[in-house]
N, C-alpha and C positions, 0 to 999 in steps of 0.2 A: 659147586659154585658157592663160592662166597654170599654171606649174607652182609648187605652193606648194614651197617650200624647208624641212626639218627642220633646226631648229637644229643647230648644226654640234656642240655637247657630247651630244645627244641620242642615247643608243646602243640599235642594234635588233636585240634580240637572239633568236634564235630556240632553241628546245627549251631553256628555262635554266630552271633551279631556285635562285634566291635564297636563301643562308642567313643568316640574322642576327643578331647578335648585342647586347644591351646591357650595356657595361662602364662602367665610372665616367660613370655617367649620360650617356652616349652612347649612339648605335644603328651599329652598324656592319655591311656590309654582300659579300658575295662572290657572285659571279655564277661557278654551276657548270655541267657539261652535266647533264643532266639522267639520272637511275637511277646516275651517277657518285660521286651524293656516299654513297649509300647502300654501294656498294661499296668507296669508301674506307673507311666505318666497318665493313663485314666486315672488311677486310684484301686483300678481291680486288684493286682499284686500289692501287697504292702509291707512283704516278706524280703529282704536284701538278698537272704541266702538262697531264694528261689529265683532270684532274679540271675544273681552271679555263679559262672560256670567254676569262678575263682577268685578267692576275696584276697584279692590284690589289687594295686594298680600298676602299671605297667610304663614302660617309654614304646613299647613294641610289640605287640602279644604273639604276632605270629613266630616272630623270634626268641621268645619267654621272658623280655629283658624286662625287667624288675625296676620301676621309678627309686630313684634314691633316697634315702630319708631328708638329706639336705635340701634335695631338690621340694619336697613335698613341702616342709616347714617354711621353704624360703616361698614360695608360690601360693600356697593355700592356707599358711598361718600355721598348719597343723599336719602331723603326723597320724592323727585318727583314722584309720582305712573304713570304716565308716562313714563319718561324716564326708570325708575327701569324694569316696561314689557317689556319694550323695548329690555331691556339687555336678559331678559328674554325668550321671543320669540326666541331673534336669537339663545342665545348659549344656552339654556334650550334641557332636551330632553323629546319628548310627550311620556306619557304614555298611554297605548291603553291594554286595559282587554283582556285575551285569545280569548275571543268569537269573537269582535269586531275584531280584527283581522285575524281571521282565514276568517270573512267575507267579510274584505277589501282584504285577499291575493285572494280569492273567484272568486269577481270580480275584480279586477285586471287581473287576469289569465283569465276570460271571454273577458275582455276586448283587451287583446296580442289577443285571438284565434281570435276573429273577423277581427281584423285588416288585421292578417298573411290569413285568408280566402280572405277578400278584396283583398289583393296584390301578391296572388298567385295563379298560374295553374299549370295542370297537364301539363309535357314537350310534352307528347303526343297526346294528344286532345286539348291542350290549350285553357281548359275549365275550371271553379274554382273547387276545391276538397267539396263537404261535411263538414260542419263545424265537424263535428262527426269526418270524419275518420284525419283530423285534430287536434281535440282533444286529439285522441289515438296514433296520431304519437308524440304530444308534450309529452306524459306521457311516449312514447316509450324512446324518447331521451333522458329522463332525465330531460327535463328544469326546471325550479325552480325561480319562479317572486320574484323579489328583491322589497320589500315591498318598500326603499326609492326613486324609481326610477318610470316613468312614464311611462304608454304602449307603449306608442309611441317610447321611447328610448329602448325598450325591443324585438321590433320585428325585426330586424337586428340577435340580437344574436339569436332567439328563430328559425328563418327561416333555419340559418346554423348548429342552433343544430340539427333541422329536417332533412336537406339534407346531414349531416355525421355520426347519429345518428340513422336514423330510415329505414325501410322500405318503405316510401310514396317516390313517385317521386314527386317533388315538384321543381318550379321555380317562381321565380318572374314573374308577368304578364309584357309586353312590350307596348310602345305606337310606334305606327309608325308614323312618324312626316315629314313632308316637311317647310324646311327654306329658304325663298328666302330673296333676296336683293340686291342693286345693286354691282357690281363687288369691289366697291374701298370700298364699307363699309367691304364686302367680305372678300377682304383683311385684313384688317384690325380688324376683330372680328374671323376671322373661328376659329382660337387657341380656344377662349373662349367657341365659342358654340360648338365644337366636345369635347371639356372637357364633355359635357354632354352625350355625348353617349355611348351605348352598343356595336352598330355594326353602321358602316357605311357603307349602302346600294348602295348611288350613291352620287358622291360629282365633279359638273359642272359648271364651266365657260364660260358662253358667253359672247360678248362685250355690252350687255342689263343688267345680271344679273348671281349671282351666285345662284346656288340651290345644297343644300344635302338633300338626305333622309336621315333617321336615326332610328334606336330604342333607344329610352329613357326609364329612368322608369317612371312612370308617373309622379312623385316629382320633373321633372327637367324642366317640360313644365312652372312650374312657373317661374322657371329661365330662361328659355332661353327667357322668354317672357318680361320680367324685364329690360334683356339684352337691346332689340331690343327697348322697349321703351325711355331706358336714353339714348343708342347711336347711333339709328337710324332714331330717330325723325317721325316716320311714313312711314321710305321707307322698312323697313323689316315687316315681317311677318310670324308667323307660323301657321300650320294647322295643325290636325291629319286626320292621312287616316284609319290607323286601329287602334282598341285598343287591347289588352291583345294578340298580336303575340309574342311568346317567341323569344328569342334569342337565335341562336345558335350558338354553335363552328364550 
């Protein structure tokens, strides 16, 4: 049996993500790796040659057809393969095949449920839920992962679609915190650090020092920690006493 032959311009490319672009009523075309181009647009990549599978542009990738020099110059001002992706990258859009995608939304959506398991309890045991029964409250709700958007930005909304959407009783977990330091810095910062709180438990004055307890979410210990280091030079302090106490009304 014959072995058929791929035409010799026909490139085969594996794990690539296409972006594309149409300028002066052309379509132009770049072959990246693939989750690469997305981290170029964070800023995490800032590497081209780690980005591009192949530092060309293209009219076609799947077909290996090569953009014309004329064509580039008359469209993009410039011939620079370079600069040309560059344009490319930013204002191109990735195209991503049904499958691939249904696998990126996949996990992605795996990626929300963990999180919102991490940073939530039951109000009444305040204890974590079941990633499961989790799961089936996020499909209760309705939520729906926005493919261009990061989990992390995603579980804010996905939490309040649960708690007015579904049947799970659900709450953010609570850190319980103690903030001391002395009275004048006291003065002088409380505004900032009760910005950080949920409920404030006890908040004291003596001629030594001030002290508040607090509930925070746990995301705010970094801040307030931040705080106490640019403006208090080593005389404040926090601590936690408990973790994942809800807050109540």
């Amino acid at each position: 049996m014959s072995k058929i032959q791929q035409p010799s311009n026909q490139i085969k490319l594996t794990n690539v993500s296409v972006v594309k672009l149409k300028k002066g009523g052309k379509r132009f075309e770049i072959a990246c790796y693939k989750n690469k181009v997305q981290e170029w647009r964070n800023g995490v990549e800032t590497n081209l040659d780690d980005v591009l599978q192949i530092s060309n542009v293209f009219v076609n990738v799947s077909k290996g057809e090569v953009a014309k020099h004329g064509d580039l110059k008359k469209c993009f001002g410039t011939t620079d393969i370079p600069d040309i992706v560059t344009e490319i990258l930013k204002k191109g859009e990735m195209q991503v095949n049904e499958k691939e995608r249904d696998h990126d939304l996949s996990a992605l959506r795996r990626e929300i449920l963990n999180l919102v398991a991490e940073k939530c309890v039951d109000p009444e045991t305040q204890r974590p839920h079941p990633v499961g029964l989790i799961d089936k409250a996020m499909t209760e709700a309705g939520f729906s992962v926005k493919q261009n958007k990061t989990a992390k930005s995603q579980v804010s909304e996905c939490i309040k679609l649960i708690q007015s959407n579904s049947t799970l009783p659900i709450q953010r977990a609570r850190m319980r915190v103690r903030v001391t330091m002395p009275p004048a810095d006291g003065k002088r910062l409380r505004e900032k650090i009760l910005e950080g709180a949920e409920k404030v438990e006890d908040d004291e004055t003596t001629k030594d020092e001030w002290e508040v307890v607090m509930l925070i979410d746990p995301g705010q210990f970094r801040v307030i920690n931040e705080i106490l280091q640019k403006e208090c030079k080593g005389r404040g302090r926090i601590e936690t006493m408990t973790f994942a106490a809800t807050a109540t009304n």
